[in-house]
N, C-alpha and C positions, 0 to 999 in steps of 0.2 A: 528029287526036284530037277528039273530041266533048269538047263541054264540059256535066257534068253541071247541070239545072235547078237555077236560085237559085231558094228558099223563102224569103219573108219571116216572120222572129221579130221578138218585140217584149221588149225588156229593159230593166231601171228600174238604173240606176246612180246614186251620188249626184254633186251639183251639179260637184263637183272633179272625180269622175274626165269627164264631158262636156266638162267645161271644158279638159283636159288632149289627150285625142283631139283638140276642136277644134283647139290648137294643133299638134300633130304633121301635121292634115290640111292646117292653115294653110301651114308650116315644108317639106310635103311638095309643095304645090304651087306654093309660091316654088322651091325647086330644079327644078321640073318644070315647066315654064310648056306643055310640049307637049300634056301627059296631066293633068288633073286626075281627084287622087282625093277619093272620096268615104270618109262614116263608113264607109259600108257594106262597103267594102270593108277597109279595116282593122279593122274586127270580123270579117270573115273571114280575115282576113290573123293577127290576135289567137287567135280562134279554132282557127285551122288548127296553128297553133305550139303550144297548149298540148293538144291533142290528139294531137299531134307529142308532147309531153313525156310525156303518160301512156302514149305507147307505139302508139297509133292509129295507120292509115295513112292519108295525106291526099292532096289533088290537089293535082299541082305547080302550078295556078293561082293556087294560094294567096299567093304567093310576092311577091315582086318590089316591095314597098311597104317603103322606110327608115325602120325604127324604131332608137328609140336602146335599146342592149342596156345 
């Protein structure tokens, strides 16, 4: 399967919620020592799930980064 081109977006969030991603990117790469992830990838991982919720269809690449529900 091909993997569709990443585009960079640029998004202004307030101070909390950066602060908060930080720690889940933190928290995610303590349980992963193999693979570090990046924001980037949990903003698409973010992204993909609520595009997911409105009903959109997404790439299963999306996927695969523990977020707490």
């Amino acid at each position: 399967m091909s993997r569709e081109r990443l585009v960079s977006i640029t998004i202004s969030v307030p101070k909390s919620y950066r602060d908060q991603l930080r720690k889940i990117i933190a928290q995610s790469n303590l349980d992963n020592l193999d693979k570090a992830t990046s924001i980037s990838e949990l903003g698409r991982k973010i992204f993909g799930q609520y595009l997911e919720k409105l009903g959109y269809e997404t790439k299963p690449e999306l996927s695969g980064i523990k977020t707490k529900n």
